[in-house]
Steps between C-alpha positions, in 0.01 A plus 500: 500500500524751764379890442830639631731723292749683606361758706714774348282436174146548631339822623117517639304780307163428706584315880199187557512193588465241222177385439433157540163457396600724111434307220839529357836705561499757193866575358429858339794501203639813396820514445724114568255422194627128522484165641833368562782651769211729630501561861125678468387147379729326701303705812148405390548194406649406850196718688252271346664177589465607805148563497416275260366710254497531124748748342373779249697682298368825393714686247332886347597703260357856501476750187568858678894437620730755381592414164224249373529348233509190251897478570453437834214329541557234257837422630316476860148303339817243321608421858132487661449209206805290650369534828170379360663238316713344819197507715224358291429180659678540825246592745672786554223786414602752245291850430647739243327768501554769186313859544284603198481864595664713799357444832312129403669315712402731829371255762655190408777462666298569828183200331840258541597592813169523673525112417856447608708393794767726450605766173897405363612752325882620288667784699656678215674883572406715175229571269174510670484173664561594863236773485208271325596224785500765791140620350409150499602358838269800655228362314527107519325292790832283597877450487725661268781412461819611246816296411810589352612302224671793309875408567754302636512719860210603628418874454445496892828375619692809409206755661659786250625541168845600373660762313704317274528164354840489682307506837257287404766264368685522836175414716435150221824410557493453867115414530444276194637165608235476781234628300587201243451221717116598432352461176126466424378136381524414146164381457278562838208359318665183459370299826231722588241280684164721522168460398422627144390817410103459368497810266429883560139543625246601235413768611846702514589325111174670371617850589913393468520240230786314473754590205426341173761259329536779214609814798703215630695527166496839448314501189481815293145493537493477866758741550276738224183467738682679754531855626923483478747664270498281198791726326744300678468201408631133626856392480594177328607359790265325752420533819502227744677278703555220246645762281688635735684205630598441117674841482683401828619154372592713145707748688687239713608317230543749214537835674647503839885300342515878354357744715785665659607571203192593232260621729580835442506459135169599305588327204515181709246342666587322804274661813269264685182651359318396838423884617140462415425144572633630880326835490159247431580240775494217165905434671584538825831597611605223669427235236722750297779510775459087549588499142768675467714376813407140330667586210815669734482202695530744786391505886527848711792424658614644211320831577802747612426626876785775481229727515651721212236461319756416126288428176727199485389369891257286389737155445368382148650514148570865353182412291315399817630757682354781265149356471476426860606933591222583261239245595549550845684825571290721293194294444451509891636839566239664301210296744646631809471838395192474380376339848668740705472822272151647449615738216695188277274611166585881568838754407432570887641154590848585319785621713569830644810559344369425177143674485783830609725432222189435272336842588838727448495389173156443433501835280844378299393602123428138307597411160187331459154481676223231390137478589384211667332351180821580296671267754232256496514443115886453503536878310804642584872562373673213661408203321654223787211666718274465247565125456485496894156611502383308211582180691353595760169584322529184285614230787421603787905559634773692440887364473627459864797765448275753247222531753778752685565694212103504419445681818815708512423641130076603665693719741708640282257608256227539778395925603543355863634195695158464659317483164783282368443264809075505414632412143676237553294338753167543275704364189629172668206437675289539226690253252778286693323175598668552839350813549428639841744271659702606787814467226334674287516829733814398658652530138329811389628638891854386389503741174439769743759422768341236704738262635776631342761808616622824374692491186729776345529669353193689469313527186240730386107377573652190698721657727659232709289230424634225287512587113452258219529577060413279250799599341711340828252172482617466133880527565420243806254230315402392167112673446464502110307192488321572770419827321396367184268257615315790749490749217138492505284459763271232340 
């Protein structure tokens, strides 16, 4: 196994020489939160072939990120328990690590490396991931280094973002093919040849004990002992890559034969369901993309290179063709922006023409204005937005096409577009399991104009930003079911 990857993928945070003479080469997961098609394992695990050295994996979970609580972290602690499950018995060492209280786990990470011949890590654009790993690669003793697993083109090829998924779309079609012909290994563990790992020292488990088998689960109990929000509660879905792979092989088969044509349809349920299990790392997106062409039986020559940049360029079935715009297009889209755009989470970050029309109207009487908590609790007039935001406070998701008209509706009944932009982002993030994910603010930025153009003609409050009704989504799709079963938020 050799410790190359392509070099567009990797980035050195801290610049030393390996060490030779470490007791181990340290993978630091933190966001590709699996083992499989993972080109942060797939770098570690090559490094200590190469020196001969045991492999740990070390996989945290804090308590004080934005949004805590025993939504998230149980879908996260359902994944660390598959990773705990593959490796037992490998020789591969595995350390999950599961705060008690804010600011426990301080010193850790730097106990590990101290030991280590070199510190892999996930480069991952949002949230505050690239800040805790720039803190920590001025603290460590050796190499750091980050790799980009996030996508199918690496978010350094382009250098820049784009304005619109048009661009983007342009820029895939010409660049993808090459990109393609590299793929992280299925299973990099498979052959590795190293020494096994002989346990975390003593002395660092007595201060940073391993996660028990019941936080592994994401017991009530655990989750109780813990200083998160426990009034949002877990999904019924779970975390993980086993479960994740299962959703896959259940949209493939039962889904993706109708998604051109239901996905926009609340009443229907025929989206992939994979956001989180991406936003987590538990599926990457090439074992997604390796899937799907599989099933197309298709090869990038049939990737147009017209450079127009059509919806219909990318050479699969219309079915195909749709998932493969949103999985790709927009899915990746969002991560360039939020590698190459510091303000991504703020109303700053949306476009000139739009924050202008925004303000002009920004004083536009409204019909009706709801506190944050009234939105929160699903009380308002419009009962399709209520059943929006019950789903989304019961599962963990909204519908695919609703999630527009979720955050069209906050600005409309919003004093001001930057409050309606704080509203939105604090709602999602605190209750979609996908929270905090670069699509996550690339969506909320579309409701305000990101992305998208002038439209006419112009409309109180939104100006010439896009407008949306519930009363247009019910001529357009079938909702009552959808409705009645989010009536109630429990």
């Amino acid at each position: 196994m050799s410790s190359l990857i392509p070099e567009a993928r990797r980035r050195v945070l801290r610049d030393e020489d390996i060490r030779p003479d470490g007791e181990f080469v340290l993978y630091w997961m933190v966001a590709s939160r699996r083992l499989r098609s993972n080109y942060a394992v797939e770098r570690a695990a090559g490094v200590a072939t190469d020196v001969g050295k045991p492999l740990l994996i070390f996989e945290p979970l804090r308590v004080d990120y934005d949004w805590a609580s025993d939504r998230i972290h149980a879908f996260i602690l359902q994944g660390m328990a598959d990773n705990a499950q593959a490796l037992a018995g490998s020789g591969v060492g595995y350390f999950p690590y599961v705060e008690p209280k804010s600011g426990a786990g301080s010193g850790l990470l730097e106990a590990l490396a101290g030991r280590a011949c070199v510190v892999v890590t996930d480069d991952y654009p949002a949230s505050f991931l690239p800040r805790m790993q720039q803190a920590a690669a001025g603290r460590i003793p050796v190499r750091m280094e980050s790799v980009d697993s996030n996508g199918l083109l690496p978010l350094s090829a382009a250098g820049r973002s784009f304005a619109t998924a048009l661009a983007f779309r342009r820029h895939l079609h010409r660049v993808l093919p090459d990109d393609l012909g590299e793929a992280p290994a299925a299973n990099p563990l498979r052959r590795l040849d190293v020494p096994d790992f002989q346990g975390v020292p003593d002395q660092i488990l007595a201060r940073w004990p391993t996660a028990s088998e019941e936080m592994l689960t994401g017991a009530p109990s655990a989750l109780a002992a813990l200083p998160i929000d426990h009034d949002v509660p877990p999904v019924e879905r779970l975390g993980g890559s086993r479960a994740a792979h299962e959703r896959l092989q259940r949209f493939l088969d039962e889904r993706l034969p109708r998604y051109a044509e239901e996905r926009n349809e609340p009443d229907m349920e025929v989206t992939s369901g994979l956001s989180a299990y991406l936003h987590f790392g538990h599926i990457g997106a090439h074992e997604v993309w390796s899937s799907l062409v599989k099933r197309e039986r298709w090869t990038p020559a049939g990737l147009a290179r017209d450079r127009r940049g059509r919806r219909d360029g990318w050479g699969m079935s219309k079915n195909g063709t749709s998932f493969a715009d949103e999985f790709v297009t927009w899915r990746e889209l969002g991560f360039h922006t939020c590698a190459y755009e510091d303000d991504y989470a703020r109303f700053s970050s949306v476009p000139d023409w739009a924050r202008a029309t925004l303000a002009e109207h920004e004083a536009d009487p409204r019909k009706w204005l709801y506190t944050r908590e009234q939105l929160e609790t699903a009380q308002t007039h419009d009962e399709l937005w209520n059943a929006a935001q019950n789903q989304l406070r019961r599962e963990g998701v909204i519908h695919n096409y609703l999630r527009m008209l979720w955050g069209k509706k906050i600005l409309e009944w919003s004093n001001t577009p930057q409050g309606a932009f704080r509203r939105a982002v604090h709602l999602n993030n605190k209750y979609a399991i996908d929270g905090r994910d670069p699509n996550s603010y690339s969506g909320i930025s579309w409701v305000f104009g990101k992305y998208d153009r002038p439209w006419g003609p112009e409309r109180p409050i939104f100006g010439k930003v896009r407008y949306m009704t519930s009363a247009s989504t019910r001529r357009k799709f079938s909702v009552q079911e959808y409705v009645d079963r989010f009536a109630s938020g429990s």
